[in-house]
PDBQT receptor file of N, H, CA, C and O in Angstrom, charges set to zero:
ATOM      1  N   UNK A   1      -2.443   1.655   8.770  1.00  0.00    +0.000 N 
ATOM      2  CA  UNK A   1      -1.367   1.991   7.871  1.00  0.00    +0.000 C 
ATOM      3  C   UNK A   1      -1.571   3.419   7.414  1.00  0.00    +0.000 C 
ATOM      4  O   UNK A   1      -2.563   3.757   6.769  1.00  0.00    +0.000 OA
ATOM      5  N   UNK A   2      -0.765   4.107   7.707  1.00  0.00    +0.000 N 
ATOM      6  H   UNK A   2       0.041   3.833   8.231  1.00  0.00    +0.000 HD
ATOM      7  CA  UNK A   2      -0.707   5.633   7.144  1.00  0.00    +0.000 C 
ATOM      8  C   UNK A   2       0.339   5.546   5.997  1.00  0.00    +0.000 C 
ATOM      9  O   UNK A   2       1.377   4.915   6.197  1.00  0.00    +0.000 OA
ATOM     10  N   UNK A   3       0.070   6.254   4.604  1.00  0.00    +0.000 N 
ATOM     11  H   UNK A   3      -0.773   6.766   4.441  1.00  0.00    +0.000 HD
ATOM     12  CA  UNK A   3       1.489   6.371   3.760  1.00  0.00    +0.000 C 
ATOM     13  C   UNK A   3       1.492   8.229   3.674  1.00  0.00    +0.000 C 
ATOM     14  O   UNK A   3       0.510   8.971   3.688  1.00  0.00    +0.000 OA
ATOM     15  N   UNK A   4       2.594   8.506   3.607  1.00  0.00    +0.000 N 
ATOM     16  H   UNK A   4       3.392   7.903   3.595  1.00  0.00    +0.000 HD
ATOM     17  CA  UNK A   4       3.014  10.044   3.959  1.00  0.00    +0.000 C 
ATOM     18  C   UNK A   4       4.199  10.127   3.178  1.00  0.00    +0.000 C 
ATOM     19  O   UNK A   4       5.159   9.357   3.194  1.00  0.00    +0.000 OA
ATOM     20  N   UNK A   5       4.016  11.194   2.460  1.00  0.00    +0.000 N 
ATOM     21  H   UNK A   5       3.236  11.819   2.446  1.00  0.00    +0.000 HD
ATOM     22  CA  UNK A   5       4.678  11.580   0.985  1.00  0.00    +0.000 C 
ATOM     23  C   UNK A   5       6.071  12.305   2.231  1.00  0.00    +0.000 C 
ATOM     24  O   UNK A   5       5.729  13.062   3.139  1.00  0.00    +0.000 OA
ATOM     25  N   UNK A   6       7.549  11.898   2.027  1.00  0.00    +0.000 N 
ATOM     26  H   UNK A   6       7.827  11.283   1.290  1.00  0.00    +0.000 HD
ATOM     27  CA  UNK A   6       8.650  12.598   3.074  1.00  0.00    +0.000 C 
ATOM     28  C   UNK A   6       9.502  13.258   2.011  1.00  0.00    +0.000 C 
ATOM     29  O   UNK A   6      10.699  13.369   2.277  1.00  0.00    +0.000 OA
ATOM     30  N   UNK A   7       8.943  13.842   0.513  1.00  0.00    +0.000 N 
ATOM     31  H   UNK A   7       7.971  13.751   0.296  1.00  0.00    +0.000 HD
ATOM     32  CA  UNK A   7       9.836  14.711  -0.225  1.00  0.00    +0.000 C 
ATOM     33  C   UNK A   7       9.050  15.966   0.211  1.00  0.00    +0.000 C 
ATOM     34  O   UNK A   7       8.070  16.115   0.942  1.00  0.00    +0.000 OA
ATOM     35  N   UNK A   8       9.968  16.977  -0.626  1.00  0.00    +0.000 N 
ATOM     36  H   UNK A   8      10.764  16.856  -1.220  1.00  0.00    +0.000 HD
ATOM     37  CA  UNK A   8       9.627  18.144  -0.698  1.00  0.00    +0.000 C 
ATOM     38  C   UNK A   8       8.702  18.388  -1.967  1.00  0.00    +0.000 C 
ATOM     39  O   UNK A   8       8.259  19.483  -2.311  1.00  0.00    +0.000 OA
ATOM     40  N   UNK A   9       8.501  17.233  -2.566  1.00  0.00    +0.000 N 
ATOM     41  H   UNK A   9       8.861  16.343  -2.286  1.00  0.00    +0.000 HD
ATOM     42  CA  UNK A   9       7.341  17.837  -4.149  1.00  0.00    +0.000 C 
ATOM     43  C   UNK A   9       6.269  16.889  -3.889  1.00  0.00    +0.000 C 
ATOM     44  O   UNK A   9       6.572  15.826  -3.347  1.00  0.00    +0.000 OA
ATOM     45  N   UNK A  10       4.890  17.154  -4.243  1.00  0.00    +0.000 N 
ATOM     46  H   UNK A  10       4.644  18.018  -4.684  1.00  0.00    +0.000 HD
ATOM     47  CA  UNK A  10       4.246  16.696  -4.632  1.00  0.00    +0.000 C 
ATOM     48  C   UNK A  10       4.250  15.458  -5.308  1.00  0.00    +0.000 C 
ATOM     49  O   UNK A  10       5.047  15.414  -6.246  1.00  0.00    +0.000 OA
ATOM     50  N   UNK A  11       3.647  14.532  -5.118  1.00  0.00    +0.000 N 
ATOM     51  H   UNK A  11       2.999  14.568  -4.357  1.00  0.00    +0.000 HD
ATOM     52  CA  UNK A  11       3.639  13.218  -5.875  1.00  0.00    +0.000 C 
ATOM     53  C   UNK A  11       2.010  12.941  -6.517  1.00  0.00    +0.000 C 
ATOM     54  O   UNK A  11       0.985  13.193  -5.884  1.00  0.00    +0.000 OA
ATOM     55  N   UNK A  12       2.048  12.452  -7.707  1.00  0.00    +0.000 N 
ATOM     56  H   UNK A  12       2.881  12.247  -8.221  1.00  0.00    +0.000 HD
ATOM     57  CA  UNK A  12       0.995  12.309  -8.142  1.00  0.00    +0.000 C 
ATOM     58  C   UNK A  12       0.803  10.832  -8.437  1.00  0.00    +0.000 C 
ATOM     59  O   UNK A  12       1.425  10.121  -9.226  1.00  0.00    +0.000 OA
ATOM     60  N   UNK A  13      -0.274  10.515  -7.563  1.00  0.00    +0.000 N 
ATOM     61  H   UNK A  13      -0.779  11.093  -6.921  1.00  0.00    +0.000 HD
ATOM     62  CA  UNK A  13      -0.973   9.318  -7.571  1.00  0.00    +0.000 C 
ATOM     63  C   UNK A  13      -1.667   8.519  -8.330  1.00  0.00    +0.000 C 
ATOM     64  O   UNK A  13      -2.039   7.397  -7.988  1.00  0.00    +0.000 OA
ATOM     65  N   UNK A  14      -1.844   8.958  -9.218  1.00  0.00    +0.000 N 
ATOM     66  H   UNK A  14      -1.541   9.870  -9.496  1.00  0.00    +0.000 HD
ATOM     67  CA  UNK A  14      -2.775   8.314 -10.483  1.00  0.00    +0.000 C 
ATOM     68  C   UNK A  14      -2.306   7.640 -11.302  1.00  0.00    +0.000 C 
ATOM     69  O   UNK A  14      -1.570   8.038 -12.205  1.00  0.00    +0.000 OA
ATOM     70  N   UNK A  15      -2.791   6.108 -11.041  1.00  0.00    +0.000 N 
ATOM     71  H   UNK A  15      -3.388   5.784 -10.307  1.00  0.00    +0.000 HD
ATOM     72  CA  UNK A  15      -2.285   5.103 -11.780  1.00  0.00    +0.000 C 
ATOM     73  C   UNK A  15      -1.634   4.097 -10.585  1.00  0.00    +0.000 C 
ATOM     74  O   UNK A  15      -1.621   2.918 -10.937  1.00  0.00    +0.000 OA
ATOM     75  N   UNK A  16      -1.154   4.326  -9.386  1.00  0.00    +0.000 N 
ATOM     76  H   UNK A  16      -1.165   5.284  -9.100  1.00  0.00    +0.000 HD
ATOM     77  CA  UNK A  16      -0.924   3.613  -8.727  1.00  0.00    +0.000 C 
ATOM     78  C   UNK A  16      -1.861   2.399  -7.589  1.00  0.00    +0.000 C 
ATOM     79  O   UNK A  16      -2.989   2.628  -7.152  1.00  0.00    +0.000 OA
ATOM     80  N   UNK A  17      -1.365   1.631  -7.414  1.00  0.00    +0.000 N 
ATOM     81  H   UNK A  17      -0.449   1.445  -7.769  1.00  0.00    +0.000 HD
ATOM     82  CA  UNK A  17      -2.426   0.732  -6.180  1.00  0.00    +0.000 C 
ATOM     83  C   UNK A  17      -2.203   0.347  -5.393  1.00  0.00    +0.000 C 
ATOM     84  O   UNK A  17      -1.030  -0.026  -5.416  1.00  0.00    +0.000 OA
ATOM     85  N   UNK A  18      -2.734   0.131  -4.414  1.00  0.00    +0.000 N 
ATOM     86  H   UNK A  18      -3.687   0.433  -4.395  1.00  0.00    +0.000 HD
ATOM     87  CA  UNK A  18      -2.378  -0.159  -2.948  1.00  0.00    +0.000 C 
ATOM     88  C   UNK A  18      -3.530  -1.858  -2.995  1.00  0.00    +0.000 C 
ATOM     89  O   UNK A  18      -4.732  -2.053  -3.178  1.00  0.00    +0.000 OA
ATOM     90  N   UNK A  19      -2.558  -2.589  -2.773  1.00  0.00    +0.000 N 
ATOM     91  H   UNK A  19      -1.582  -2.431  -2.624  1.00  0.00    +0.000 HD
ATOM     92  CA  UNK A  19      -3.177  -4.084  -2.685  1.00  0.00    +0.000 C 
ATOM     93  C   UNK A  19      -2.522  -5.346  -1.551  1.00  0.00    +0.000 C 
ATOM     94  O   UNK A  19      -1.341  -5.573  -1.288  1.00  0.00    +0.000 OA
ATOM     95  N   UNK A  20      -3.618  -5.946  -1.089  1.00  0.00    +0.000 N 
ATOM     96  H   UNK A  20      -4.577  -5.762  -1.302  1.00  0.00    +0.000 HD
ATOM     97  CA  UNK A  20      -2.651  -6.945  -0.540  1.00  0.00    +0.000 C 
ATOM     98  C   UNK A  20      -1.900  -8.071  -1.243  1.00  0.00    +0.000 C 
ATOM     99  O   UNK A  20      -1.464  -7.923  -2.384  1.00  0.00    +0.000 OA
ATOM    100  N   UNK A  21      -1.723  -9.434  -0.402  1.00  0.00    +0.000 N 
ATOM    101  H   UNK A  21      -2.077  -9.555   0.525  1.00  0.00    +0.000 HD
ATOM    102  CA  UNK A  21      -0.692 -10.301  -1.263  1.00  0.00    +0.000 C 
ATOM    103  C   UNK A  21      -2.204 -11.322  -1.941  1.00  0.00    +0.000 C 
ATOM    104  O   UNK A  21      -1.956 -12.289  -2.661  1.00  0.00    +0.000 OA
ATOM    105  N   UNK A  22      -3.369 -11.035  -1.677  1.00  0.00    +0.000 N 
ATOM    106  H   UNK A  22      -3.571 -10.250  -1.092  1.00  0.00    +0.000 HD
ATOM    107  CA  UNK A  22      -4.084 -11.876  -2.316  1.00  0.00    +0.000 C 
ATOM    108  C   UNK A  22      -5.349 -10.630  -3.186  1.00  0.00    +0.000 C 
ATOM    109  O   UNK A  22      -6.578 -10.599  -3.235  1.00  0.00    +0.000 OA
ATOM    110  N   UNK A  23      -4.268  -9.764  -3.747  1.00  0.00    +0.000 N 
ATOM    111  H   UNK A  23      -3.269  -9.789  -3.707  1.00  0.00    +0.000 HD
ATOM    112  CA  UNK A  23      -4.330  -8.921  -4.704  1.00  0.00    +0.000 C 
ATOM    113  C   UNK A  23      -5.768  -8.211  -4.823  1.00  0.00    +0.000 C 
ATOM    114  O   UNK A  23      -6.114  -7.814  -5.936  1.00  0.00    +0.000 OA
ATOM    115  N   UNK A  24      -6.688  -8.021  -3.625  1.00  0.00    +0.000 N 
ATOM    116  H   UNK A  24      -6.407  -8.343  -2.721  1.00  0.00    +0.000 HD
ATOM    117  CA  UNK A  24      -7.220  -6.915  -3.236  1.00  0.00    +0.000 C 
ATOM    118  C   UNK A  24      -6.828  -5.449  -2.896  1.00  0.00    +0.000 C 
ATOM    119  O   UNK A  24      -6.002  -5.127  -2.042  1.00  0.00    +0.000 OA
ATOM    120  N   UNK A  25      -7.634  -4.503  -3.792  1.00  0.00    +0.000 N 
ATOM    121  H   UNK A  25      -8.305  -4.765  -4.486  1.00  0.00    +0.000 HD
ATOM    122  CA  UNK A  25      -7.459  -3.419  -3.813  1.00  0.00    +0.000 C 
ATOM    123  C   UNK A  25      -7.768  -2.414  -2.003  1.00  0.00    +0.000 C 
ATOM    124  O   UNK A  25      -8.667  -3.137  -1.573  1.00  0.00    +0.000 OA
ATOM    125  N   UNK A  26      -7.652  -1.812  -1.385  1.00  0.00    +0.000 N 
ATOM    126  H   UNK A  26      -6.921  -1.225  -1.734  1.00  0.00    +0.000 HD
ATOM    127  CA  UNK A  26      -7.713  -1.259  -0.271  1.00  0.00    +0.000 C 
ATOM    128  C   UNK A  26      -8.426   0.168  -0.353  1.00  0.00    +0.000 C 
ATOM    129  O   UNK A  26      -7.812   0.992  -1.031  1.00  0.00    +0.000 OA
ATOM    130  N   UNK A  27      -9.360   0.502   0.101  1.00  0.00    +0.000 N 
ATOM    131  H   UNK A  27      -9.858  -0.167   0.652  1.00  0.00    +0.000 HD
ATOM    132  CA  UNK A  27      -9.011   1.845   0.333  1.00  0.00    +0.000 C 
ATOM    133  C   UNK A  27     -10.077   1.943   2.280  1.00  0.00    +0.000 C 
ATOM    134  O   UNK A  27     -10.348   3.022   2.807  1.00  0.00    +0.000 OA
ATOM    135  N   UNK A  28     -10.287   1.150   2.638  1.00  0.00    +0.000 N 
ATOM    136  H   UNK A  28     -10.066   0.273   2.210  1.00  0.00    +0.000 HD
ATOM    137  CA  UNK A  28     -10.412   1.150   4.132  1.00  0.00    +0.000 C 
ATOM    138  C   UNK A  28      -9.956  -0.223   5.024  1.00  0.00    +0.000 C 
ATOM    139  O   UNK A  28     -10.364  -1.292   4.569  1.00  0.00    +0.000 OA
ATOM    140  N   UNK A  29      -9.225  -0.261   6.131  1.00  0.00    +0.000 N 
ATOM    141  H   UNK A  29      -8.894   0.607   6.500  1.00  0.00    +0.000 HD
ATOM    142  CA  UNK A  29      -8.696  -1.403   6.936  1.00  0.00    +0.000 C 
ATOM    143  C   UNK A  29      -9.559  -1.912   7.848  1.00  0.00    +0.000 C 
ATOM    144  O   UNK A  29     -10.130  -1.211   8.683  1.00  0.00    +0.000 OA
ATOM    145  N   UNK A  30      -9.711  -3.259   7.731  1.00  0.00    +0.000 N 
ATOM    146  H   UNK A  30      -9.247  -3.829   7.053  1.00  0.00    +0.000 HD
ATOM    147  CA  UNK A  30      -9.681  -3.938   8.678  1.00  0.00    +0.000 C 
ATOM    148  C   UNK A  30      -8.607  -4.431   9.796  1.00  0.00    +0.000 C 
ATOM    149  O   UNK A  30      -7.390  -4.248   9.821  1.00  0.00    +0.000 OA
ATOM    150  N   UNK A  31      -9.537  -5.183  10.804  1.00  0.00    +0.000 N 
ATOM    151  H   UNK A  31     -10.526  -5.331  10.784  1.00  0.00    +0.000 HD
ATOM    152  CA  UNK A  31      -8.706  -5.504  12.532  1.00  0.00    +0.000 C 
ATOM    153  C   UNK A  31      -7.721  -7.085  12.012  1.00  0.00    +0.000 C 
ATOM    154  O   UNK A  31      -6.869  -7.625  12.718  1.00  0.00    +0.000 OA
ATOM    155  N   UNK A  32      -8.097  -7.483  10.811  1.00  0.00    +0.000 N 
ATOM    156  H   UNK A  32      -8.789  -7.045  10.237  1.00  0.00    +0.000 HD
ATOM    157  CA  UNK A  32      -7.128  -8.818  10.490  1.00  0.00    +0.000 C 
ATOM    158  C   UNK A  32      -5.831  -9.005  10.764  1.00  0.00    +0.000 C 
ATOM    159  O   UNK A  32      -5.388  -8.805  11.895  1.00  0.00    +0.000 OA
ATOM    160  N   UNK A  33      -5.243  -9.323   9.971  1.00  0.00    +0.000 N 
ATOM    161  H   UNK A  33      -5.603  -9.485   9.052  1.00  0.00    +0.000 HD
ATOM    162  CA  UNK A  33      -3.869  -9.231   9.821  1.00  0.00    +0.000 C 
ATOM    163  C   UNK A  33      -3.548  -9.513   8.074  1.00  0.00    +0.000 C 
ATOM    164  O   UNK A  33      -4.131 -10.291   7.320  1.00  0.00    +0.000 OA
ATOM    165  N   UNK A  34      -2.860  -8.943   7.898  1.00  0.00    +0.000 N 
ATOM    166  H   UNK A  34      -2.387  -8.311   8.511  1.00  0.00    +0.000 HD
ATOM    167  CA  UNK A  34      -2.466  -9.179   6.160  1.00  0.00    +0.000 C 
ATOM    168  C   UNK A  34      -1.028  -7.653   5.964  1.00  0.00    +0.000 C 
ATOM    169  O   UNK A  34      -0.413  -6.988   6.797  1.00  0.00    +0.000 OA
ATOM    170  N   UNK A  35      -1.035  -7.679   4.711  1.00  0.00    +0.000 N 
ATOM    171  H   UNK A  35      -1.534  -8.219   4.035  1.00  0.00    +0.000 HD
ATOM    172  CA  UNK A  35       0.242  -7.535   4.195  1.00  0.00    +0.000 C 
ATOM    173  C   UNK A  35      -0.145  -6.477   2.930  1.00  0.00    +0.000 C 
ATOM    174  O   UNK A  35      -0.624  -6.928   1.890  1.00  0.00    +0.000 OA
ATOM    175  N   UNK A  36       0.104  -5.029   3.113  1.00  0.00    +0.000 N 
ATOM    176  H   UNK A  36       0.493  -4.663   3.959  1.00  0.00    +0.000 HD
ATOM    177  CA  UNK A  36      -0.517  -4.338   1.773  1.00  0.00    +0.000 C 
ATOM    178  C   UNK A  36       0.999  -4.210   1.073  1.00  0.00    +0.000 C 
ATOM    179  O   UNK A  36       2.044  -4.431   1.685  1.00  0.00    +0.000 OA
ATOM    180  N   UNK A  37       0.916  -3.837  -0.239  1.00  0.00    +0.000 N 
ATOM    181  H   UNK A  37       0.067  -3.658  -0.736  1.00  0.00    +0.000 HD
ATOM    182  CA  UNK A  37       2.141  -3.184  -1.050  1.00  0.00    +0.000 C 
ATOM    183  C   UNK A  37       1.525  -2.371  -1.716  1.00  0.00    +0.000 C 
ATOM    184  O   UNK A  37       0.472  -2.506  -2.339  1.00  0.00    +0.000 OA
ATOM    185  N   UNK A  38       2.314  -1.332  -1.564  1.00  0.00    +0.000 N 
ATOM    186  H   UNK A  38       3.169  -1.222  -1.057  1.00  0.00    +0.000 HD
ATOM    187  CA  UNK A  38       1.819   0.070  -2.601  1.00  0.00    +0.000 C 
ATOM    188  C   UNK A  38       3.069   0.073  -3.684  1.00  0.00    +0.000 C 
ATOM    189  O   UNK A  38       4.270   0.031  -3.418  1.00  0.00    +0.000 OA
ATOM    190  N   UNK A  39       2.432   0.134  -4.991  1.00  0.00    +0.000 N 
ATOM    191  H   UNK A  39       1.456   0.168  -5.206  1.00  0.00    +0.000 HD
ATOM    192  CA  UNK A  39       3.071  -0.243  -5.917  1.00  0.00    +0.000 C 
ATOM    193  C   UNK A  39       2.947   1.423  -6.899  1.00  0.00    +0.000 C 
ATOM    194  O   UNK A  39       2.128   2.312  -6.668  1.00  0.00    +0.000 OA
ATOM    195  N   UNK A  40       3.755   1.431  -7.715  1.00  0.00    +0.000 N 
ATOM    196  H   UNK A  40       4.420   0.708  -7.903  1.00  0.00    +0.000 HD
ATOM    197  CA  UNK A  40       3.593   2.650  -8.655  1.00  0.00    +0.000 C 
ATOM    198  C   UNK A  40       3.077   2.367  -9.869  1.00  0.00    +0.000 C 
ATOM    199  O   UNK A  40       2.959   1.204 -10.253  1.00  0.00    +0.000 OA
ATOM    200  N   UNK A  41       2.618   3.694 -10.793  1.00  0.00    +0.000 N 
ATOM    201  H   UNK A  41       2.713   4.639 -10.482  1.00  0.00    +0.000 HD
ATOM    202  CA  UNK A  41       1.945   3.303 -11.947  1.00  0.00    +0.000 C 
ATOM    203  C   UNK A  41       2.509   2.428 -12.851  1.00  0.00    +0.000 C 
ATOM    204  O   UNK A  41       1.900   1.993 -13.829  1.00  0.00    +0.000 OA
ATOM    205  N   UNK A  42       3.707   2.137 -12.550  1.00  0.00    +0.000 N 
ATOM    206  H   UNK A  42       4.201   2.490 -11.755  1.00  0.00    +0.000 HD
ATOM    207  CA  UNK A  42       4.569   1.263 -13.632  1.00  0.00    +0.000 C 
ATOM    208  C   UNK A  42       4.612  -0.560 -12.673  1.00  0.00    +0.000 C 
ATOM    209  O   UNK A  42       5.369  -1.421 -13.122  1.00  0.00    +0.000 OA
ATOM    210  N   UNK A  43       3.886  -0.813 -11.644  1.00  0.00    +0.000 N 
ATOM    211  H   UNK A  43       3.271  -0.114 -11.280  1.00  0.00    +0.000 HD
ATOM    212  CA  UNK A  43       4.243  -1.809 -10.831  1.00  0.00    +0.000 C 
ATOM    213  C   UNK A  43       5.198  -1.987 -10.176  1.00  0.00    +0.000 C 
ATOM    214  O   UNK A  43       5.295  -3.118  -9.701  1.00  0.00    +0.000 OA
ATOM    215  N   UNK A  44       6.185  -1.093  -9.894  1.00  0.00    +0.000 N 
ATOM    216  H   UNK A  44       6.105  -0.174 -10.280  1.00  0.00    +0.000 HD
ATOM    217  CA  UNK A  44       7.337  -1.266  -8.956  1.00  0.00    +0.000 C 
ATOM    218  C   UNK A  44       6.655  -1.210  -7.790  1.00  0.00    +0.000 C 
ATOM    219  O   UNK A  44       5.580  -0.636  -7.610  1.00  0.00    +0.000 OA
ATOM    220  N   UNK A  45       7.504  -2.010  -6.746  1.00  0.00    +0.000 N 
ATOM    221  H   UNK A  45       8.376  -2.476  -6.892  1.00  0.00    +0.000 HD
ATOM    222  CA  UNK A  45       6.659  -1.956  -5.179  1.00  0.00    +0.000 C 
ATOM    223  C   UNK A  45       7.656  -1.061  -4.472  1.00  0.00    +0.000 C 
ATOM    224  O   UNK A  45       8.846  -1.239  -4.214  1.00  0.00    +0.000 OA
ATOM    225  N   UNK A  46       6.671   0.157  -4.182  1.00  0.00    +0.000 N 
ATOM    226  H   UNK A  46       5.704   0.302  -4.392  1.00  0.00    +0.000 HD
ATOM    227  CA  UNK A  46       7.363   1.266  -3.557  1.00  0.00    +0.000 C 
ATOM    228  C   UNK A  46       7.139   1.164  -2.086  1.00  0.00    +0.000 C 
ATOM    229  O   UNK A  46       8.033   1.739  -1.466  1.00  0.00    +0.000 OA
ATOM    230  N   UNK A  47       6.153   0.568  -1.267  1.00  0.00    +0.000 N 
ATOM    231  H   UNK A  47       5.426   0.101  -1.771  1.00  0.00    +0.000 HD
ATOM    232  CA  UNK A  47       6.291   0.230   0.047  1.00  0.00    +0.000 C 
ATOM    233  C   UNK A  47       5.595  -0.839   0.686  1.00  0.00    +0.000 C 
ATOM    234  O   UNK A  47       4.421  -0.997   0.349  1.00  0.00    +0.000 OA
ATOM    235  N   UNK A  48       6.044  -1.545   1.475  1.00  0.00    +0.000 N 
ATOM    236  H   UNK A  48       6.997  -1.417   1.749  1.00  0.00    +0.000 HD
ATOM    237  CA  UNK A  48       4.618  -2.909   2.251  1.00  0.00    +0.000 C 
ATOM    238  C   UNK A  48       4.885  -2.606   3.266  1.00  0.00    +0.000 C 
ATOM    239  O   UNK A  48       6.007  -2.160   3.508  1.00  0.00    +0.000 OA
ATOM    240  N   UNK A  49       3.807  -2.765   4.341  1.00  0.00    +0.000 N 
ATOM    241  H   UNK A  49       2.896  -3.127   4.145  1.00  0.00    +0.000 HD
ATOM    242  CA  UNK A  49       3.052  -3.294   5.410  1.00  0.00    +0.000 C 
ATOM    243  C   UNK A  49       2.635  -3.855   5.768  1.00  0.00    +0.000 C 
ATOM    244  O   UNK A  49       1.479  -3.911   5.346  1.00  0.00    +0.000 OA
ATOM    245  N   UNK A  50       2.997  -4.908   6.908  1.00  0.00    +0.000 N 
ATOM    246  H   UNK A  50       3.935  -4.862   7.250  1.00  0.00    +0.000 HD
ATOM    247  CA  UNK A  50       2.143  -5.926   7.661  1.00  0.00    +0.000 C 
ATOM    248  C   UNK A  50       1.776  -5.330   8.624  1.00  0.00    +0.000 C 
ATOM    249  O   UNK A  50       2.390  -4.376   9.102  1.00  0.00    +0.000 OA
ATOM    250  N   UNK A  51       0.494  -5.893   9.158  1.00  0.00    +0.000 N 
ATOM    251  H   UNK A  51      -0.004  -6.669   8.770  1.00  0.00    +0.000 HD
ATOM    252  CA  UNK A  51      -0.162  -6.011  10.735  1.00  0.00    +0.000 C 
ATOM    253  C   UNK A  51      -1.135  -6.855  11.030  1.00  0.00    +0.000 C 
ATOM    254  O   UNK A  51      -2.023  -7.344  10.332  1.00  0.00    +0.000 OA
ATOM    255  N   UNK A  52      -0.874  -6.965  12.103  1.00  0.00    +0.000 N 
ATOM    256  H   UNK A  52      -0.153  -6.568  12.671  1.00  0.00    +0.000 HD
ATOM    257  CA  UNK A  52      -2.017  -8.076  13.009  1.00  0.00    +0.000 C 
ATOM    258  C   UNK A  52      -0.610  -9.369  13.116  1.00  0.00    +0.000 C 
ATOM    259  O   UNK A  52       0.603  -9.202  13.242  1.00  0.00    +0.000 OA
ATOM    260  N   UNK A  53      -1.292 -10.404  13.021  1.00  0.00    +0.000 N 
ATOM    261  H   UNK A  53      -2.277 -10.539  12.919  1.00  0.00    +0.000 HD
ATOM    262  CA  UNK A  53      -0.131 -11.908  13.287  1.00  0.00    +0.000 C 
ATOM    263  C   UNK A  53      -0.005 -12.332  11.468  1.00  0.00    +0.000 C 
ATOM    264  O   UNK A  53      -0.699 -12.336  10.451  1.00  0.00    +0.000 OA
ATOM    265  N   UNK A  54       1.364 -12.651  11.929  1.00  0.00    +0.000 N 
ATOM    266  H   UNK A  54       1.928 -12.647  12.755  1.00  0.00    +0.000 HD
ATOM    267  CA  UNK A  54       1.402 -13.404  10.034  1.00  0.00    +0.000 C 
ATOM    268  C   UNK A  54       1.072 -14.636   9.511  1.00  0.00    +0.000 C 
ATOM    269  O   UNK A  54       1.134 -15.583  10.296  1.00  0.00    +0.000 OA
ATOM    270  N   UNK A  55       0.756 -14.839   8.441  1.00  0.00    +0.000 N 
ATOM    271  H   UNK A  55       0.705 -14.070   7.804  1.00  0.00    +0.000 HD
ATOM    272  CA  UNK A  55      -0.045 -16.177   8.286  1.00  0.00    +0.000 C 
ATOM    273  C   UNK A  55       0.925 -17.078   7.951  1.00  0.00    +0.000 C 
ATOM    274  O   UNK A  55       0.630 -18.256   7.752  1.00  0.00    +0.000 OA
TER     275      UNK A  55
């Protein structure tokens, strides 16, 4: 999973989390399969990703 900022400003990250659906935090991937959501400092879910097979 790559996330890549597609504005023209800067975004500041602090305060936000990147977790799966059994609400582990991420910051390196495994070959599994699961489901991340990157959420903003306020908890809105600003993007998900699956890979591998779904459960």
């Amino acid at each position: 999973m790559e996330i890549t900022n597609t504005t023209r400003d800067g975004i500041n990250l602090r305060g936000w989390t990147l977790r799966d659906r059994d609400g582990n935090r991420y910051r390196v991937w495994d070959n599994g399969s699961d489901t991340a959501t990157l959420r903003d400092d306020r908890g809105r879910t600003v993007d998900t990703e699956t890979w591998g097979r779904r459960r």
